[in-house]
C-alpha positions in Angstrom: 93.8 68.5 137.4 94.5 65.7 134.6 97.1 65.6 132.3 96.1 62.4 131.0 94.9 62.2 127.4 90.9 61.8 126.9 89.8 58.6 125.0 89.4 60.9 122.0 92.7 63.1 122.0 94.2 59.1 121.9 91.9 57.9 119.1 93.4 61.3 117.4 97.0 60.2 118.3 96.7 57.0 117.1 95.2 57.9 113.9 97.9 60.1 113.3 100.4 57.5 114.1 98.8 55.2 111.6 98.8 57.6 108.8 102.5 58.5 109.5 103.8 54.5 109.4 104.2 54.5 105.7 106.3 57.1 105.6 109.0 56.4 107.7 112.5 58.1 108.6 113.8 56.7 105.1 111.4 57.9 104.1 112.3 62.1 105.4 116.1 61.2 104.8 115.0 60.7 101.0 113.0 64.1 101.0 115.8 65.3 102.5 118.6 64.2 100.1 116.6 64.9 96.8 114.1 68.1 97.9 110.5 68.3 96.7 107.3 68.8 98.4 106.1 65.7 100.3 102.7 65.4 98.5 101.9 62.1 98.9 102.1 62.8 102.5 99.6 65.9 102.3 97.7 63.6 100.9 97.1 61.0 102.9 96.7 63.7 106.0 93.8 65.2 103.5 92.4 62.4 102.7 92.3 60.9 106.4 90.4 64.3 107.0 93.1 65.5 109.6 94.0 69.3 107.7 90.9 70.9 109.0 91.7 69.3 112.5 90.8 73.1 114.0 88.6 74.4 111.5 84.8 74.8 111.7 82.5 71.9 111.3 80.2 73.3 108.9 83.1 73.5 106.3 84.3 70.4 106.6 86.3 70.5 109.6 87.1 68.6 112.9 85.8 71.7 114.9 88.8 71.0 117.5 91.1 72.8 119.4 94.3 73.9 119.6 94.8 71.7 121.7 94.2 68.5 119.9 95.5 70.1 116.7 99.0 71.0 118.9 98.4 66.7 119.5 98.5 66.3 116.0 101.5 68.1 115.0 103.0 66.8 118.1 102.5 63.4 117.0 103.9 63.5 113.1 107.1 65.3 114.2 107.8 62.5 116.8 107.3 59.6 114.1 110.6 61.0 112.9 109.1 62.9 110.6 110.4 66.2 112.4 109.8 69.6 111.3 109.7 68.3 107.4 106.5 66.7 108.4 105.0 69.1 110.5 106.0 72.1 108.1 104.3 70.5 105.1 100.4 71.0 107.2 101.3 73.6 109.4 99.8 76.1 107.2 97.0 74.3 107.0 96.1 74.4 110.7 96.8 77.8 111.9 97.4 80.0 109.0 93.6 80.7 108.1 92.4 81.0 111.9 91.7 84.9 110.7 89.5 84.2 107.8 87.8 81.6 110.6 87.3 84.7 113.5 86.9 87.8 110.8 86.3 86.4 107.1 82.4 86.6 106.1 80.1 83.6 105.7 80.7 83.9 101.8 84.4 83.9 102.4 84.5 80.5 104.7 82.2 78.6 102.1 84.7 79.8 99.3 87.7 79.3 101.0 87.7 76.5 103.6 86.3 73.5 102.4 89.2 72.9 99.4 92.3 73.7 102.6 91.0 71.2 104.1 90.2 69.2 101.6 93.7 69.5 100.2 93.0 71.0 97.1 94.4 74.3 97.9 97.7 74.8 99.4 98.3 78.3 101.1 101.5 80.6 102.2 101.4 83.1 104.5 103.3 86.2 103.0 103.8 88.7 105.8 108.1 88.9 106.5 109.6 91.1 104.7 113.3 91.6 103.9 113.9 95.3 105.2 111.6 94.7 108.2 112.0 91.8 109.8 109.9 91.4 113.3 108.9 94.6 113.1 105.2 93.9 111.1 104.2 97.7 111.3 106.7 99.0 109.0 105.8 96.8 106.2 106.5 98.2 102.9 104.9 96.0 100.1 101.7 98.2 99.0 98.1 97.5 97.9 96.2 100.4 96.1 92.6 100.3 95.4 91.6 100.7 91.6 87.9 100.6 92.0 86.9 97.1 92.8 90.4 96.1 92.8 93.8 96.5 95.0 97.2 96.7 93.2 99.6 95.2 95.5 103.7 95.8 94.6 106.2 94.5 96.9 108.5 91.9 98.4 108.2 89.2 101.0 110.7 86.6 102.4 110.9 83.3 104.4 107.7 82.4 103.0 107.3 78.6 103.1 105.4 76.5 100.6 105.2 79.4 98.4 106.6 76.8 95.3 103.5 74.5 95.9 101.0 77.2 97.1 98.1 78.4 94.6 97.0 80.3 97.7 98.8 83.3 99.9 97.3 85.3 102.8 98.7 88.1 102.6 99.5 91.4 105.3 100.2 94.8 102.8 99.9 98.3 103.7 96.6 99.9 101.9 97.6 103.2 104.1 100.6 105.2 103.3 103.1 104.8 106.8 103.2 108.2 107.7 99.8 108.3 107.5 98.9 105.9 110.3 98.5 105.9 113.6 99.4 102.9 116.3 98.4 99.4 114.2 96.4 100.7 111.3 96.9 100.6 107.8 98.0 97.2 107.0 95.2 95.1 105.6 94.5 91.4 105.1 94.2 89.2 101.9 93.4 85.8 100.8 94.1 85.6 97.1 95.0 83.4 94.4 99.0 82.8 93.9 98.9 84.5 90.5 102.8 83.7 89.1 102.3 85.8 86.2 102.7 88.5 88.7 104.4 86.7 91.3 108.4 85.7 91.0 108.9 82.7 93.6 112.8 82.2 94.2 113.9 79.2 96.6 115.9 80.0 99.1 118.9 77.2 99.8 118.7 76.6 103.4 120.5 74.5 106.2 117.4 71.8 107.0 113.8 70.8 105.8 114.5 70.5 102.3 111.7 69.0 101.4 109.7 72.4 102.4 111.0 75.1 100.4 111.2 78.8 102.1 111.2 81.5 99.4 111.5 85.0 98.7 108.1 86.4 97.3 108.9 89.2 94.7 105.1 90.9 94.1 104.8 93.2 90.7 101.0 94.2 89.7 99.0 91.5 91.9 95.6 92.3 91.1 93.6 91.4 94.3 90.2 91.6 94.2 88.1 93.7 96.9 86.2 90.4 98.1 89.0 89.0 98.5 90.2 91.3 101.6 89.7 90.2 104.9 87.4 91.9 107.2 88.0 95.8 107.1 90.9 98.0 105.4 93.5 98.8 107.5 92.5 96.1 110.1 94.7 93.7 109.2 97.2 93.8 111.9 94.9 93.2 114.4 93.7 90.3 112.5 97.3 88.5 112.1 97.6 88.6 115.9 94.8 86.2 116.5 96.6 83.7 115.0 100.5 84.5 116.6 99.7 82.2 119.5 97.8 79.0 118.2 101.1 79.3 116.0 103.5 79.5 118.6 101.8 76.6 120.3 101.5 74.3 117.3 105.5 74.9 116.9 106.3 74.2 120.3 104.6 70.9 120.1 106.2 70.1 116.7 109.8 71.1 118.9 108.9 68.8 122.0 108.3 65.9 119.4 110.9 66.0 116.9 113.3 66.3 120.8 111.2 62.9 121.3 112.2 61.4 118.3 115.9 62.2 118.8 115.7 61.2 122.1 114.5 57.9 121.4 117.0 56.9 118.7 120.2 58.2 121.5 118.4 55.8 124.1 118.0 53.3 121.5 121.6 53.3 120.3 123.0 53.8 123.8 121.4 50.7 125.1 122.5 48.2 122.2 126.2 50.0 121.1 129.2 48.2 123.2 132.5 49.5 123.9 135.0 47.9 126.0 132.6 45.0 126.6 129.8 47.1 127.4 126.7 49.2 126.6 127.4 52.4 126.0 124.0 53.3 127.9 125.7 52.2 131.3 128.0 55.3 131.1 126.6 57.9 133.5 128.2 60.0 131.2 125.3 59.1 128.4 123.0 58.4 130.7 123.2 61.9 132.7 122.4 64.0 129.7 119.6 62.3 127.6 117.8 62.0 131.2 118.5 65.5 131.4 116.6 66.3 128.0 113.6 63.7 128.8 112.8 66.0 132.1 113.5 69.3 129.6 111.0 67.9 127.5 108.7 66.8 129.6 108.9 70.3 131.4 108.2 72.5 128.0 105.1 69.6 127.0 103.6 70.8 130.2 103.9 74.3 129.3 102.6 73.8 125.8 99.6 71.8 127.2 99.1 75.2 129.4 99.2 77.4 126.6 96.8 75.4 124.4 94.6 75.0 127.3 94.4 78.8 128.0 93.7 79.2 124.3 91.0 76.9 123.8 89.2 78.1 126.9 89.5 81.7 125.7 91.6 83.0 127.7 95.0 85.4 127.8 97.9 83.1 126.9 100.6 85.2 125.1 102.9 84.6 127.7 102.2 81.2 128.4 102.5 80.8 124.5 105.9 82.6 124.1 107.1 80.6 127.2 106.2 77.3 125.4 108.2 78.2 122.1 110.9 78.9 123.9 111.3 76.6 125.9 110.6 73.8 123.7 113.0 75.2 121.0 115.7 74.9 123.6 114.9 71.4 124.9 114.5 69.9 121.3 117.8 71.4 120.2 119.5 70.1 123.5 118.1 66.8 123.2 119.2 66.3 119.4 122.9 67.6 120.2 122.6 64.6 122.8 121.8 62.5 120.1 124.2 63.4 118.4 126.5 63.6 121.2 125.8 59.9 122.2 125.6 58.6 118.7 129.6 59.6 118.6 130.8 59.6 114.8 127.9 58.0 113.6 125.5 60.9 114.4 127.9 62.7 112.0 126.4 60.3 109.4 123.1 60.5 107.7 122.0 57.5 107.9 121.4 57.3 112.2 118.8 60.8 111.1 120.1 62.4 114.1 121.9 65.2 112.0 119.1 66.1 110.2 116.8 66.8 113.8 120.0 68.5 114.7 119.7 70.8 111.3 115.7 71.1 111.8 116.0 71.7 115.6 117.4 75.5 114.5 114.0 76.6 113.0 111.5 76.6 116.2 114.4 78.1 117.9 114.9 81.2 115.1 111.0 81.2 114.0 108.5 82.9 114.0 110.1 85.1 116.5 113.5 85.6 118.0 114.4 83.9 121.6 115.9 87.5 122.2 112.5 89.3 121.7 110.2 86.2 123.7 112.5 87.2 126.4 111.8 90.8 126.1 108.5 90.1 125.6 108.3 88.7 129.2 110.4 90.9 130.7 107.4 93.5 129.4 104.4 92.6 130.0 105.1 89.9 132.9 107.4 91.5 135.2 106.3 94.7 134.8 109.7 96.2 132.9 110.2 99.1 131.0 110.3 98.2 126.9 114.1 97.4 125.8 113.3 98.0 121.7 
């Protein structure tokens, strides 16, 4: 068993590193103070050829796995750039994975090569206000008019959506009480039409710079090739990529607790009170080593996860596990930061309160702690279903 990187997942590290050094935690805590997408940071990613990191070859990817592209994400939330950083390519590197497993050859040539060029930026509209977790009871419709669907509907949460000209998109092409177990919800990959499409920001607490939107839908025309594998399989389709996401956001968590981390030990060993380093208090000491062996701990588990995926094998839990526990040991180790940092980490410009404020989204999304936890209880131990 080795845990050590290979010569090429360190090429890939440092590449990423490199990219990242021009934009730099001034850098974030500008995005942060004045909003507005980072282009010029999807940019350079695009242009270094990193957005396509897991897609297939023959469409101008990397052909990687989750594993390296979890390495990736990793990396840019620990330069400091956080989940702002990570949040602005996410998209890119999960989000298609089923028009990769289920879209047609005609459908990868059309749609892959400009994501990963970074000519098209995509959202993923599947949450929806009166639903929440609960997927099956989506509401927002999509009626076919002969070689057309009609979708009307609302969506929420979805990120990007004020940049995207792209949206993949779960609606119901089954009336509800006309399905049975997972059917009737069907999968899209259209053009962001806004004269049917009303984008509204939603104000948030973190990641400014990344906007999260409700998606009101009114007569989106969608054409039929532009479905995803069969009506009414669409479900089934989105699930395919629930745990590559999971991992990738674990990583991003582990990192941006690295980058918090490393500022507390930073400040601890070069701040003197009462003649001293602060650092030489157990009492700052005994919680940031605390939160290095937390992170360390969920790192292993994400590596697990991505390993099990990339090898083809089950991994749900092992990719629940990961989310969770690295949403808990990034938002412990940026309250240390803050902790350590005293009044200052009340201040913007130590960056510790903003990995604070971005340490809440891996631990509320994509799923709840609440339901991981049930989700364990379920299918690993063997216990009866709580919801």
């Amino acid at each position: 068993m080795d845990f050590s990187l290979t010569a090429d997942q360190e090429q890939i590290r440092d590449a990423i590193e490199k990219v990242c050094a021009p934009f730099d935690a001034d850098y974030w805590l500008r995005k942060d103070r004045e909003g507005g997408f980072p282009h010029d940071f999807h940019r350079a990613l695009a242009e270094s050829g990193w957005l396509g990191i897991a897609m297939p070859e023959e469409y101008g990817g990397a052909g990687l796995g989750i594993g390296e592209a979890a390495l990736m994400m990793h990396t840019i939330s620990a330069t400091g750039a956080g989940l702002s950083g990570a949040s602005a390519v996410h998209m890119n590197i999960f989000g298609l994975h089923p028009v990769v497993v289920f879209g047609n050859a005609e459908q990868k040539r059309r749609w892959l090569p400009p994501l990963i060029e970074g000519r098209d930026r995509a959202c993923f509209g599947v949450t929806e206000p009166n639903t929440g977790l609960n997927t099956l009871q989506l509401k927002t419709r999509a009626v076919r008019q002969g070689d057309h669907y009609v979708v009307h509907g609302q969506k929420v949460w979805i990120s990007t959506a004020q940049v995207a000209n792209k949206i993949l998109l779960l609606a119901r092409t089954t009336p509800l009480e006309e399905c049975k177990g997972t059917e009737g919800l069907s999968l899209f990959y259209t053009d962001l039409d806004r004269t049917t499409i009303e984008v509204r920001e939603i104000e948030k607490l973190g990641r400014k710079a990344v906007d999260s939107n409700q998606v009101f839908i009114d007569g989106l025309r969608i054409p039929v090739e532009d479905r995803v594998g069969e009506e009414g399989k669409g479900f089934s389709y989105i699930l395919h990529g629930l745990n590559p996401e999971r991992i990738l956001i674990a990583s991003e968590a582990v990192g941006l607790g690295r980058a918090a981390l490393g500022r507390a030990a930073n400040y601890a060993a070069e701040r003197e009170v009462f003649g001293r380093p602060i650092g030489k208090n157990q009492a700052i000491q005994h919680p940031l080593a605390k939160s290095w062996m937390e992170l360390e701990a969920a790192h292993l588990m994400v590596q697990k996860a991505a390993w099990l995926y990339d090898q083809g094998q089950p991994c749900g839990a092992e990719a629940n596990s990961a989310k969770f526990l690295a949403a808990e040991a990034c938002y412990g180790a940026c309250e240390n930061a803050i902790f350590t940092h005293g009044g200052m980490g009340y201040a913007k410009e130590y960056h510790v309160e903003r990995y604070m404020r971005e340490a809440w989204i891996p631990r509320l999304a994509p799923v709840s702690p609440q339901l991981i936890l049930c989700f364990i209880a379920e299918k690993v131990l063997g216990l009866p279903k709580s919801y």
